[in-house]
VOGU-3710 file (C-alpha; in Angstrom, 3 decimals, decimal comma):
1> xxxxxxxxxx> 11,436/0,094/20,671  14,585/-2,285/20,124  17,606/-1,142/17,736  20,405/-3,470/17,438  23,646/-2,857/16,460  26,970/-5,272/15,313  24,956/-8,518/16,641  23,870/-6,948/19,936  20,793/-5,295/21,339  22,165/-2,202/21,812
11> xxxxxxxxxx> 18,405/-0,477/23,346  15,242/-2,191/24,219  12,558/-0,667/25,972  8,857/-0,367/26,446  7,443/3,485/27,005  3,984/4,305/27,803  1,294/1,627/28,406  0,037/-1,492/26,596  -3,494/-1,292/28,491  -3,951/3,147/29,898
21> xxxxxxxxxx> -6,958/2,075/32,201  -5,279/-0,202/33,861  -2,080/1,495/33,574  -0,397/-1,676/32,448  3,276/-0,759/31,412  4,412/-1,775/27,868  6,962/-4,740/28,102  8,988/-5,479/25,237  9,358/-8,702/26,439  5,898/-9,777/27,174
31> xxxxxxxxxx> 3,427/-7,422/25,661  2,271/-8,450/22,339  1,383/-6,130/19,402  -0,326/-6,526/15,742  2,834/-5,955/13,387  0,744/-5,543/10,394  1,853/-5,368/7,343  5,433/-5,739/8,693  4,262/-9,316/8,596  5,204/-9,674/4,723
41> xxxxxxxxxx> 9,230/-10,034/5,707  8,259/-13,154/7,375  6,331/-14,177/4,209  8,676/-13,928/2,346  11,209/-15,308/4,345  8,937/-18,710/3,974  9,081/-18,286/-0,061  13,033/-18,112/0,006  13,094/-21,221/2,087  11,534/-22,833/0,064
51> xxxxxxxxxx> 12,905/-21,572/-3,092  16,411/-22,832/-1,880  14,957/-26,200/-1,383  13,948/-26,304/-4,749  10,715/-25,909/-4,157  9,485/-22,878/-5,748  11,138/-20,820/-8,824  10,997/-17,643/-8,081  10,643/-16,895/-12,046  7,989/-19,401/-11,804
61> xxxxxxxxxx> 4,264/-19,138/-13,046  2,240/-18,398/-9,897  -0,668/-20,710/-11,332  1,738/-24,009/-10,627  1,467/-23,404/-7,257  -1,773/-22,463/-7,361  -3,559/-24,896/-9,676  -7,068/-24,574/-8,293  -7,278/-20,824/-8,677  -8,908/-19,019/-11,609
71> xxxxxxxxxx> -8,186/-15,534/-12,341  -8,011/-13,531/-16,208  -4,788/-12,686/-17,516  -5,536/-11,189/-20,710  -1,539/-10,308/-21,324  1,078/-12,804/-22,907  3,587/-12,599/-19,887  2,448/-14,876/-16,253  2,063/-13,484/-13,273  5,128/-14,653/-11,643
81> xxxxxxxxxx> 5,961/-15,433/-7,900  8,479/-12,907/-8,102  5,954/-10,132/-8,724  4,432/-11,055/-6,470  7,080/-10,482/-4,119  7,819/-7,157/-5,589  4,371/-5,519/-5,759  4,041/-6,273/-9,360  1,472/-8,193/-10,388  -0,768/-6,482/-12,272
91> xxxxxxxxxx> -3,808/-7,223/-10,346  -6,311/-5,149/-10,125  -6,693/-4,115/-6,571  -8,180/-6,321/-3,786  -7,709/-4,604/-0,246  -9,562/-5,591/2,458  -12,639/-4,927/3,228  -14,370/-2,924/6,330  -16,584/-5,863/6,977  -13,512/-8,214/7,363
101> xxxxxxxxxx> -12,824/-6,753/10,304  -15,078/-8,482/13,112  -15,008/-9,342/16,857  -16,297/-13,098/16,426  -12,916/-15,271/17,791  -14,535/-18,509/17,372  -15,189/-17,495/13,281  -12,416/-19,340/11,547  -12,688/-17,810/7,387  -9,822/-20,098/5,433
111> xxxxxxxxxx> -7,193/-18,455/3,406  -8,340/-20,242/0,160  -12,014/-19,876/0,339  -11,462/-16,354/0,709  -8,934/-16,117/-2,045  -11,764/-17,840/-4,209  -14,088/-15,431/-3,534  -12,061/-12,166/-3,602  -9,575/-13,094/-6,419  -9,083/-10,186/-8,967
121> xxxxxxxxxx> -8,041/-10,090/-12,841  -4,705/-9,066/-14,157  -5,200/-5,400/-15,456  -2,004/-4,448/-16,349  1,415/-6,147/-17,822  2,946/-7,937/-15,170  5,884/-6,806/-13,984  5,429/-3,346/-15,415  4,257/-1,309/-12,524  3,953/-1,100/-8,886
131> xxxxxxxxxx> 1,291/-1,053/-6,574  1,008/-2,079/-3,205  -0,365/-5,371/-2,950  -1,940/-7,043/-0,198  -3,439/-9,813/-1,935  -0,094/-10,680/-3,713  1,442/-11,536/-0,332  -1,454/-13,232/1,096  -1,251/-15,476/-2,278  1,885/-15,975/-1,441
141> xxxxxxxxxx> 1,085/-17,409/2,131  -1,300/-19,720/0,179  1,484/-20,733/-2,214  4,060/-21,487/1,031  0,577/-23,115/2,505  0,476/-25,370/-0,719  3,967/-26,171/-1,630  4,977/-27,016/2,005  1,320/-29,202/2,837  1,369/-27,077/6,194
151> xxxxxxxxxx> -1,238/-25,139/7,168  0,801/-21,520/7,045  0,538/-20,661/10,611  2,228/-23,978/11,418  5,013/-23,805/8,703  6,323/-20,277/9,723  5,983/-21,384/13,811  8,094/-24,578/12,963  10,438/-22,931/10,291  10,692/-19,329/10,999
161> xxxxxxxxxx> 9,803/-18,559/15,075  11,305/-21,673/16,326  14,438/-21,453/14,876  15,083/-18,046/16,528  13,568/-19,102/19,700  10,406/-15,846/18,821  8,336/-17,713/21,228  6,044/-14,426/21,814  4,875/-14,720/18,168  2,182/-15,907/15,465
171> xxxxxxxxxx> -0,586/-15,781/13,255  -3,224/-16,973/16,044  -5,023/-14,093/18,078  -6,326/-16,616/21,219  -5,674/-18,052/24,699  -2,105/-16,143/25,625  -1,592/-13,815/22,932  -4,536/-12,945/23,105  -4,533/-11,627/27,165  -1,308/-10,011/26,558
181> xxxxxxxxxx> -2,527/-8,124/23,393  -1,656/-4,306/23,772  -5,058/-2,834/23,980  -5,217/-0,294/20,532  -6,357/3,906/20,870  -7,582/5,565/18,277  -6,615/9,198/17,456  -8,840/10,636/20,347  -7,085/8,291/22,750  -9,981/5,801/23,129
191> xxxxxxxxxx> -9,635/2,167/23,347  -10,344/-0,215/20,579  -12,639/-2,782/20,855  -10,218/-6,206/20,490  -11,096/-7,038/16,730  -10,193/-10,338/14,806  -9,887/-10,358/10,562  -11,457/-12,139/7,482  -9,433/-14,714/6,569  -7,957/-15,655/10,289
201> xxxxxxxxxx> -4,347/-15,988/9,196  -3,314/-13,419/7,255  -0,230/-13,723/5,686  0,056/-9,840/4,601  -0,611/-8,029/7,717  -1,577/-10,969/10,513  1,551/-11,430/13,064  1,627/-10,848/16,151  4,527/-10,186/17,871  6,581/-9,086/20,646
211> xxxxxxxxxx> 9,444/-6,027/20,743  12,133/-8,556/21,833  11,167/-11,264/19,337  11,428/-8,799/16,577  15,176/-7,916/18,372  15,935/-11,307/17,415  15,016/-11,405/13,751  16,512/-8,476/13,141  19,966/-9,886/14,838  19,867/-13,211/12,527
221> xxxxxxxxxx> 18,936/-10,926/9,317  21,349/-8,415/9,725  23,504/-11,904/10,280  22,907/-13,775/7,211  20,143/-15,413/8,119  22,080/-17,224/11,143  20,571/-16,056/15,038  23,172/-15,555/17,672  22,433/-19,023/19,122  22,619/-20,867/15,780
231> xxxxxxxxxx> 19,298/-21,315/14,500  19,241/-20,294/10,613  16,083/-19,124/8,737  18,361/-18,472/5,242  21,005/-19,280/3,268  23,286/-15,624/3,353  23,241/-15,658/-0,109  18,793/-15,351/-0,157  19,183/-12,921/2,640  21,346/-10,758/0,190
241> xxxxxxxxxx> 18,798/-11,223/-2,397  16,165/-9,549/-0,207  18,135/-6,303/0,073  17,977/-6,336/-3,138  15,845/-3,470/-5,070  14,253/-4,455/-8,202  13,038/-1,620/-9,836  12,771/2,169/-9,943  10,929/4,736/-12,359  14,721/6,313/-10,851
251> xxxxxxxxxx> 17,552/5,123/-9,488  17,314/7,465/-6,119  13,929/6,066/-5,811  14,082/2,492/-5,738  10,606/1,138/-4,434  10,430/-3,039/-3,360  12,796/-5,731/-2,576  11,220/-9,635/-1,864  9,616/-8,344/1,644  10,330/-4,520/2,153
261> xxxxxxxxxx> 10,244/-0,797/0,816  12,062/1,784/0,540  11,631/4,196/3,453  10,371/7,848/4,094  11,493/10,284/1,641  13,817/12,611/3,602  14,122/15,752/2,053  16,895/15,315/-1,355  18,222/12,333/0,098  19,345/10,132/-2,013
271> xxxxxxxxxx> 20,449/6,613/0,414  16,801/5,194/0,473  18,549/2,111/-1,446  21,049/1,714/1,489  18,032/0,984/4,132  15,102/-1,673/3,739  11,949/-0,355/5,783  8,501/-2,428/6,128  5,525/0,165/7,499  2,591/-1,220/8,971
281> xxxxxxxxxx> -0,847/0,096/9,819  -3,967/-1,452/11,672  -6,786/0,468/13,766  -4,467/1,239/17,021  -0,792/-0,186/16,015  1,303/1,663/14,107  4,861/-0,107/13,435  8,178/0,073/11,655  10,966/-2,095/10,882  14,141/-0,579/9,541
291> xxxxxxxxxx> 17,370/-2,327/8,122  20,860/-0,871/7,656  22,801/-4,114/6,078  25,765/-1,477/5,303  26,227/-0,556/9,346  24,947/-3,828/10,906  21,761/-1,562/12,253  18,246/-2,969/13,076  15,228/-0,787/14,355  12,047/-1,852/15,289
301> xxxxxxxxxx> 9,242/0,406/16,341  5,462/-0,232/17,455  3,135/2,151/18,769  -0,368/0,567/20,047  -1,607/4,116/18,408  -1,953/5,613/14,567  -0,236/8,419/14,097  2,847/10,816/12,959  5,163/9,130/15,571  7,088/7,201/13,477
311> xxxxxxxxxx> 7,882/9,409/10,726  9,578/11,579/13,398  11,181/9,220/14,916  12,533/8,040/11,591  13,917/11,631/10,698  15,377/12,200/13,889  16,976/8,956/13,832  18,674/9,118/10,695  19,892/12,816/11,644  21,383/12,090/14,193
321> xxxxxxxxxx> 23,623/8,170/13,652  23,564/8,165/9,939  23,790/11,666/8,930  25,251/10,950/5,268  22,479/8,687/4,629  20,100/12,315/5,220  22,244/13,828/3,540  21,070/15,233/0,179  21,996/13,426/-3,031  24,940/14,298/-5,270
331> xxxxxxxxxx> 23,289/14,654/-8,893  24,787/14,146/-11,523  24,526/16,335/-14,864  21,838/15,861/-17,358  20,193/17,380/-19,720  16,939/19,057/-19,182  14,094/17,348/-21,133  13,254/19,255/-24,200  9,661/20,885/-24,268  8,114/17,977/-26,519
341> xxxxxxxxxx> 9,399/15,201/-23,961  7,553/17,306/-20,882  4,758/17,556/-23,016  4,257/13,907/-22,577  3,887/14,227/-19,031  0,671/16,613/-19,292  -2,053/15,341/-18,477  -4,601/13,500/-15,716  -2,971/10,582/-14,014  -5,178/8,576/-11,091
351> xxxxxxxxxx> -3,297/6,147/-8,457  -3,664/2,712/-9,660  -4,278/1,509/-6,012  -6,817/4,782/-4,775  -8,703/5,813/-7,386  -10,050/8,517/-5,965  -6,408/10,716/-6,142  -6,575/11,920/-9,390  -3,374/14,217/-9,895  -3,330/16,792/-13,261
361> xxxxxxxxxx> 0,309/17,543/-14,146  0,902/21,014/-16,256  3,801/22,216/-18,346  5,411/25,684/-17,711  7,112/28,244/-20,022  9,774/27,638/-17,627  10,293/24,065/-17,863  9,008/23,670/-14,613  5,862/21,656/-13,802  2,920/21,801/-12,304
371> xxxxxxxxxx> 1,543/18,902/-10,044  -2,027/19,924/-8,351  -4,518/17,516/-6,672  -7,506/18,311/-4,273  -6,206/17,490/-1,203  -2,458/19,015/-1,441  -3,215/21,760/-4,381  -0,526/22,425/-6,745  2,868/22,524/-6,056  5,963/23,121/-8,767
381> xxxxxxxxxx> 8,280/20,212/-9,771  11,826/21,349/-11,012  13,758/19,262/-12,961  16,973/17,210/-11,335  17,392/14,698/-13,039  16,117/12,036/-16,055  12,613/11,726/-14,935  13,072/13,322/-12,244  11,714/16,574/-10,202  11,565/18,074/-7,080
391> xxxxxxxxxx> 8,991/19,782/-5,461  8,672/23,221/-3,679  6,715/22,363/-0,867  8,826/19,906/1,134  11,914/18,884/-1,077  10,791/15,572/-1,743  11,401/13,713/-5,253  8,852/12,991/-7,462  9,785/10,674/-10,525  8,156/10,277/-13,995
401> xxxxxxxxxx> 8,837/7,045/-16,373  7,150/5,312/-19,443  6,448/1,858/-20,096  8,438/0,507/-23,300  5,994/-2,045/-24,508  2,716/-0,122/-24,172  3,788/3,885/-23,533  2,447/4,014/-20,729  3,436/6,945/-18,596  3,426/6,425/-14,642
411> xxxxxxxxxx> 4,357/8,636/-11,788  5,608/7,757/-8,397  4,268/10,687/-5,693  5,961/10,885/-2,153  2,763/12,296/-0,433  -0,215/11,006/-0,697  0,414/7,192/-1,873  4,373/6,729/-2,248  3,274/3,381/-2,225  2,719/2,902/-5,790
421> xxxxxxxxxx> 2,316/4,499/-8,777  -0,101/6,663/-10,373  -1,058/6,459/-13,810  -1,178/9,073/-16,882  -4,816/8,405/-18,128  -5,060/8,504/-21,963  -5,328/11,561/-24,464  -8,717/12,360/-24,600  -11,170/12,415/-27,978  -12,983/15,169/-26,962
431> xxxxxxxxxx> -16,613/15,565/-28,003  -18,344/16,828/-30,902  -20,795/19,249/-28,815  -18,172/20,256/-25,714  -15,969/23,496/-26,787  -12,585/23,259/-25,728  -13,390/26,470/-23,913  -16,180/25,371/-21,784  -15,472/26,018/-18,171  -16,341/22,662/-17,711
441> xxxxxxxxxx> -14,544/20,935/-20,694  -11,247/20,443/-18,438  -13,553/17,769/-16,067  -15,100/16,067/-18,455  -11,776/15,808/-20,722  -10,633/14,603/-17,270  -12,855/11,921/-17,181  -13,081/10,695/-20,569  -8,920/10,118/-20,352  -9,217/8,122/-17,428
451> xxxxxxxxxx> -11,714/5,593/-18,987  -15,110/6,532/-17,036  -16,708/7,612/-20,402  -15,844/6,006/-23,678  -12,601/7,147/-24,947  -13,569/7,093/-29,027  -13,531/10,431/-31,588  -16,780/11,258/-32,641  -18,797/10,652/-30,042  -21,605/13,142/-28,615
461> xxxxxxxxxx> -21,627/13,952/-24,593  -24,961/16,025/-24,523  -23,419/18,479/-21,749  -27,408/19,797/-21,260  -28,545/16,603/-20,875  -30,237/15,676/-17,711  -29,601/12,925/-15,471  -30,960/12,302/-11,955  -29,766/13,579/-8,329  -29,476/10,091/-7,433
471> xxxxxxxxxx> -27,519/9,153/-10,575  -25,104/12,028/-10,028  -24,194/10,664/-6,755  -23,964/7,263/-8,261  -21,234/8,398/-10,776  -19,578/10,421/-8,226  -19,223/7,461/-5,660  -17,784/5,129/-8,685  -15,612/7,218/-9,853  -14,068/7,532/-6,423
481> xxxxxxxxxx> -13,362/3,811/-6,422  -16,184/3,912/-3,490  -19,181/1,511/-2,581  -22,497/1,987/-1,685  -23,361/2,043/2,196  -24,399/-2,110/3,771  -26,278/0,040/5,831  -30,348/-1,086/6,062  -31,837/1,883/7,453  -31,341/4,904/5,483
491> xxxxxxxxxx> -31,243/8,748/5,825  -34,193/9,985/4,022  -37,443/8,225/3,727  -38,141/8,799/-0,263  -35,017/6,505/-1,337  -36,438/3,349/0,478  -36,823/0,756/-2,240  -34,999/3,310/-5,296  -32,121/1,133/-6,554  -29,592/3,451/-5,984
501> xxxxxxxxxx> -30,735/4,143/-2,242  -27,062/2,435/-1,240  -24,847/4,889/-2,473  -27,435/8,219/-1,729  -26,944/6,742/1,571  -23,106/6,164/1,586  -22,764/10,277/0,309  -24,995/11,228/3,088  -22,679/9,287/5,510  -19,749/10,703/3,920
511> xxxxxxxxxx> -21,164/13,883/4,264  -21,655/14,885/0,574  -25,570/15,303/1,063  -27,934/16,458/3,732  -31,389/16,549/1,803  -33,985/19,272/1,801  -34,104/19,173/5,398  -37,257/17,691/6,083  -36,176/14,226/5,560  -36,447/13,548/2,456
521> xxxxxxxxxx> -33,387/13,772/-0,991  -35,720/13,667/-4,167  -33,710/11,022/-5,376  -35,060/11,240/-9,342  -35,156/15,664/-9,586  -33,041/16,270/-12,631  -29,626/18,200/-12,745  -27,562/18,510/-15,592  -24,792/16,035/-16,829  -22,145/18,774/-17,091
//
């Protein structure tokens, strides 16, 4: 933990240990830590510099500074480097993958040939929604990569650590760093087997780092971009224009600056836009970086653990120094939506970075609303404000706009993914032979308005129809957004050599199957397709 306060470190301190079985203390001074995805400051740090050199137009098309790189855009607007800064490209999402993580140190994957492989397609407008984006930012370490003829990992040493003397940080896990690594724990409290990543620098969620060194970014941010002993990373005037918060479906929930987010929802509160937070999350580091510009405040958090920690710690904190920014919000009046505007809200929406949360909003007699999913149930929204509701399970806001140039309606969620947005799927056409009151209309409405059937009137869905065990478990898999298992051996011996043995596999290791208990799944017995 280090918090600074009016250009001083005002605590600094290491708790617990960086390595249990060898009870090796945690030293914010010496013991390194993976920072995650708190990494994408420092990113875009590098894209500011080099904006104020004239380098890079923020406004710009991202393809000029990435001319060898081939991706569809099927919409009239460019994907600009701005959204990606902001989480708003409109790719489709590219997270990574479990099999980039890996324990071969000598593997060396660069940034561009993995870019080439993985790149996705533009899928919505750019600019019109967010989504949390790791592949924007690591595009954007290719772009500072490109524009400054540096390999990254050498620009940001030479240009961003050096000039705040953050010798106890980079983007290369070996020799040094690499023996003073906090060893991670898992949930249960066992150690972590020291893993490396595919591509090797990653510009989204690769630093490494040290408590102290992140002390003394914090001091020359909170200081215009000037550290105590003179070095500058920024111009005050770009360090401004990263506090700045671009968008919001609402103004008390503003969502991305160029390098941070808004942080936890506390309950009402209505300050987020006074504090920048970045969140990051690996297997065994769990870290936060908090900014107060308004009171000259800095915190910086790491736990070599996942967990709830943090979140505490965040609540408690605010409680008990900045008690007005907990505070809940003064609303102002408004006018309650009338029943035809709510009506527009109905509907299934599914998050446009998990596809598997699928949310179904309801409208009350009240004037209330209904938000239900499978892993939280329903809870009841009451209207506050112009777009926007709060909830009756934890007081948290939940916000509701529409896209002018397509009608588009998105939500933003504070539970499950308040990193993004969630999308209202369209009305659906129904089908000639499913009634309305089926008890199993309201699923397959459900899926025809989120595109996984064909969204046309007069079409035929032949409910009775059957389809195979193994093609159930197929549809169920994709339309969780989930792959079929890499896995060579499988479960049960009758679905060696079936085509969809992968993802009969993947269910049983999810747990969704178990077979007939002899061994075997009967991957082609019918069921029916309702």
């Amino acid at each position: 933990m280090v918090i600074v306060k009016d250009g001083r470190v005002v605590a600094q301190k290491g708790y617990g240990y960086a390595n249990a079985e060898r009870q090796e203390p945690v030293d914010p001074a010496r013991t390194v830590f993976r920072i995650a995805s708190v990494s994408k400051p420092f990113t875009a740090v590098a894209i500011l510099q080099l904006a104020e050199q004239g380098k890079i137009d923020l406004e710009g098309d991202i393809r000029e500074y990435l001319p060898d790189l081939e991706f569809d855009n099927p919409f009239g607007e460019p994907v600009t480097v701005a959204d990606l800064l902001t989480h708003r490209s409109g790719f489709e999402v590219r997270d990574p993958r479990n099999e980039d993580l890996h324990h071969d140190f000598d593997l060396y994957v660069p940034m561009e040939d993995y870019v080439r492989e993985r790149m996705p397609p533009v899928v919505r407008r750019p600019g019109s929604a967010f989504m949390y984006d790791n592949f924007a930012y690591l595009l954007l370490g290719l772009i500072v990569q490109n524009v400054s003829g540096q390999p990254y990992e050498q620009y940001m040493r030479e240009h961003v650590f050096e000039p705040l003397g953050m010798t106890g940080s980079g983007f290369e896990l070996k020799g040094d760093v690499l023996e003073r690594l906090a060893t991670g724990y898992d949930l249960a409290n066992q150690p972590i087997q020291p893993y490396a990543f595919i591509p090797t620098i990653m510009p989204h969620g690769g630093m490494l780092s040290t408590a102290e060194d992140m002390g003394k970014f914090m001091l020359a941010f909170l200081n215009g971009g000037e550290a105590p002993g003179g070095g500058r990373i920024l111009s005050a005037e770009s360090v401004a224009e990263m506090g700045v918060y671009r968008h919001a479906l609402h103004p008390l929930l503003p969502e991305t600056t160029y390098g941070f987010e808004a942080p936890f929802q506390l309950p009402l509160a209505g300050s987020s836009g006074k504090v920048l937070a970045k969140l990051g999350d690996l297997p065994g580091s769990s870290v936060m970086l908090l900014l107060i510009p308004e009171e000259n405040t800095g915190v910086f958090f790491v736990a070599n653990k996942s967990g709830t920690l943090r979140e505490l710690f965040y609540a408690r904190f605010m409680a008990a120094f900045f008690p007005a920014l907990a505070a809940p919000a003064e609303l102002p009046a408004f006018e309650p939506s009338p029943p035809e505007e709510l009506a527009k809200l109905a509907g299934v929406y599914t998050d446009l970075r998990l596809g598997s949360l699928v949310y179904r909003v309801e409208v009350n007699e009240d004037g209330t609303l209904t938000l239900s999913d499978a892993l939280l149930g329903p809870r009841v929204l009451r209207q506050t404000g112009d777009g926007l509701f709060v909830d009756n399970l934890m007081q948290r806001f939940t916000a509701f706009g529409t896209d002018d140039a397509d009608g588009t309606v998105y939500m933003s969620e504070p539970y499950l993914n308040p990193l993004g947005y969630a999308r209202k799927g369209d009305d659906p056409a129904g089908y000639a032979d499913v009634d309305a009151a089926s008890a199993y209309a309201p699923y397959i409405l459900a899926l025809q308005s989120l595109g996984h059937y064909p969204n046309e009137p007069g079409l035929r869905f032949e409910p009775e129809r059957a389809v195979t065990r193994a093609e159930l478990v197929y549809d169920l898999l994709r339309i969780s957004a989930l792959e079929g298992s890499k896995t060579e051996t499988y479960a049960f011996a009758d679905i060696a050599g079936h085509p969809l043995a992968p993802y009969v596999q993947r269910a049983y290791e999810m747990g969704m199957v178990i077979g007939d208990g002899r061994g075997n799944f009967a991957p082609d017995r019918p069921a029916t397709r309702q």
